[in-house]
C-alpha angles and dihedrals in degrees: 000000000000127000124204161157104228124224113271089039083060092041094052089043109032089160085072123139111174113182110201123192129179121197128177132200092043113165130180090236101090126097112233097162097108081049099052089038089055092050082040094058092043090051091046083048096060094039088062082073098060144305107314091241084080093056110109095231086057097039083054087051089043092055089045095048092051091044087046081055087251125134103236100199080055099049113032128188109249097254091051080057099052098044093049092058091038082057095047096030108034098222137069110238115258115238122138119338093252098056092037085064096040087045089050100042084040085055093044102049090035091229119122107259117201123201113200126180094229084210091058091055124086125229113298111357123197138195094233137158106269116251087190109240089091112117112233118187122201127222086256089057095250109140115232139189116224110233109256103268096017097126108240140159115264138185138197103273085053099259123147120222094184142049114201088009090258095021111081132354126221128259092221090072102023115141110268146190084252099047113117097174136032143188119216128199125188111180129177136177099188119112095258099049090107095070093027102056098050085048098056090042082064104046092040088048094050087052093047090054097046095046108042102018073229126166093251118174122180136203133169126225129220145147092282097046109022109159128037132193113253121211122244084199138031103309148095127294111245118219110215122182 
């Protein structure tokens, strides 16, 4: 399959870095918790410092929601979420080992972290500007169509795997007891995503690898290579302009 920004989300945010990691042979029975305690302390860290709206990362997502005719103290990106309730509640949310690390490093690095059961994915899918007929489910179930223009992640039954493109995945691919193989997408907008994006792949990827001894392969994604070729098997991820 391939995965890709598609060309008028590139051309609206030409400032875009997506890292993109796949691992295989992923099981709940692994203890994460030293690992999401470590990003925890480094986003509480930068917290100490002032409200996360005034991060650059945020402030980047911020500038893309309103020009996308969103409210962005209304929709959020996910990292601006987690590190709000980090920030009220003190605590990240438990899940499944695996989200629980991409919320935390999310948290950590301030740059919105998606989790995807590649099984759960089908054929190419693409970050592209909504039409309106996807099929979006909720984690509750409830099926929703994504407004015409909201950026989304689509596949090729038509299903979208995003609201808001970093605001809220979709239940139908949520990391699960029974996931075996995920695809995971890191994207930022601020000035310095060029150098931060590749920085928290590898250190994802190392995680991934420690924890789990799990097949784990890494790309990042730009304007001049925004889509790569992910394996359906063991192998490396192909960046393709």
């Amino acid at each position: 399959m391939r995965f890709q920004h598609s060309t008028d989300v590139r051309a609206a945010f030409p400032g875009l870095v997506a890292g993109v990691v796949v691992a295989t042979g992923v099981t709940p029975r692994v203890d994460a918790q030293p690992q999401v305690a470590d990003f925890s302390a480094r986003a509480r860290a930068r917290l100490a410092g002032g409200a996360e709206a005034g991060l650059a990362e945020i402030q980047a997502w911020r500038r893309a929601y309103a020009a996308l005719g969103l409210k962005p103290t209304q929709y959020r990106c996910a990292a601006e979420a987690l590190l709000r309730r980090l920030r009220i509640d003190g605590e990240l949310p438990r899940l499944h080992p695996l989200v629980d690390l991409c919320n935390a490093v999310s948290a950590a690095y301030a740059i919105p972290v998606a989790a995807l059961d590649l099984d759960r994915v089908s054929g190419n899918l693409t970050v592209r500007h909504a039409i309106g007929d996807e099929e979006y489910v909720t984690f509750a179930g409830d099926v929703e169509r994504p407004q015409p223009g909201e950026i989304t992640f689509v596949d090729a039954a038509g299903r979208a795997h995003a609201r808001r493109w970093t605001n809220r995945q979709s239940g139908w691919s949520a990391v699960r007891p029974q996931t075996s193989n995920v695809l995971i997408v890191a994207e930022a907008l601020h000035d310095t995503a060029a150098a931060d994006v590749p920085r928290l792949v590898d250190e994802l990827s190392a995680e991934l690898t420690a924890l789990w001894s799990a097949p784990v392969t890494r790309t990042v994604l730009d304007g001049e290579a925004p889509g790569c070729e992910v394996p359906t098997a063991a192998g490396g991820l192909t960046r393709q302009r």
